[in-house]
C-alpha positions in Angstrom: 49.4 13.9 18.8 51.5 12.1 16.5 51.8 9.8 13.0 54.0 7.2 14.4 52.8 4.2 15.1 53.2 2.4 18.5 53.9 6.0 20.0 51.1 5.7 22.6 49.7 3.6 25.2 45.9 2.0 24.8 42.9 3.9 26.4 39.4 2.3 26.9 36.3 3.2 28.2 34.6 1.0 30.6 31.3 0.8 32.0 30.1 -1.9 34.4 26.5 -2.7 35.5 27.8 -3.5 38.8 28.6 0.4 39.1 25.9 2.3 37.2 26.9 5.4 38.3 30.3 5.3 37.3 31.9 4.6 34.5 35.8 5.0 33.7 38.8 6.1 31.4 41.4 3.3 31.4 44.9 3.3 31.1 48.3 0.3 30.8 48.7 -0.5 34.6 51.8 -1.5 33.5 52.6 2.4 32.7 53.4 5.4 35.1 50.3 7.1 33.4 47.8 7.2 36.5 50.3 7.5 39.2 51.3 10.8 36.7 47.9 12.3 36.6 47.0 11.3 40.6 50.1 13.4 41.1 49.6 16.2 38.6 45.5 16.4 39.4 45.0 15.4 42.8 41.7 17.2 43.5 40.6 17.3 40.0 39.8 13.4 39.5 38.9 10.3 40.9 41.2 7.2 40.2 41.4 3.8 40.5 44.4 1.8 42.0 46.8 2.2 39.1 44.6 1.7 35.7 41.7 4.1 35.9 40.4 7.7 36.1 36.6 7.7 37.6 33.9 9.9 36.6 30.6 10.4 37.7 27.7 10.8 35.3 26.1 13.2 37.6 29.4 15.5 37.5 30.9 17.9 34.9 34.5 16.5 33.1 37.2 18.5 33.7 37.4 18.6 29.7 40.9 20.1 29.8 42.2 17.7 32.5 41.4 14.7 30.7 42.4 16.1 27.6 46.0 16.0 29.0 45.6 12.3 30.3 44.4 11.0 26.8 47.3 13.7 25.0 49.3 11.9 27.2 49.1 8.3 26.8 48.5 8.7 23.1 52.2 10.0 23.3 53.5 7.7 25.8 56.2 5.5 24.2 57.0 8.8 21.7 59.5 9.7 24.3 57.4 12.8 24.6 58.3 14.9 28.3 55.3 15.5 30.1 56.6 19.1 30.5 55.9 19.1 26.4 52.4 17.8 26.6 51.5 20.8 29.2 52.7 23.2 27.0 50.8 22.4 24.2 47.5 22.6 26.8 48.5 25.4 28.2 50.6 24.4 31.7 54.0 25.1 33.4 55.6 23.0 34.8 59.1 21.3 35.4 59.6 19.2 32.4 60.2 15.6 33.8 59.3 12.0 31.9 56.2 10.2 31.9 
């Protein structure tokens, strides 16, 4: 990660009682985060609209997947190349921005 501050975008956690067998990582619908990972990890997660990965209690986390997605947009505004975050977690890929 990084020291500087204001480098990332915010993450939360939410859980709703409407949906108890959900609960979800969100992310700045204002960022290209989620639209990133839908593309990078289509069969690996569930998302929602443009704001949210979905997990299922019942089902393992893909630790290393979502390790990524929180690397990430802790990194976001650090000018950081999504081709740099996979290294560090052990990816290829063409380097492109966030």
């Amino acid at each position: 990660m990084t020291t500087q501050s204001k480098s990332g975008s915010t993450i939360r956690l939410r859980y709703q009682s409407a949906h108890p067998t959900q609960y979800s990582l969100m992310f700045n619908c204002q960022t290209t985060l989620v639209e990133t990972f839908r593309t990078l990890f289509p069969r690996d997660l569930c998302f929602e609209s443009q704001r949210a990965i979905v997990f299922n209690p019942a089902q393992p986390i893909p630790t290393q997947t979502v390790d990524f997605c929180i690397a990430a947009a802790l990194t976001y505004h650090a000018k950081t190349h999504i081709g740099t975050v996979l290294q560090r977690h052990g990816r290829t890929m063409i380097s492109m921005d966030l």
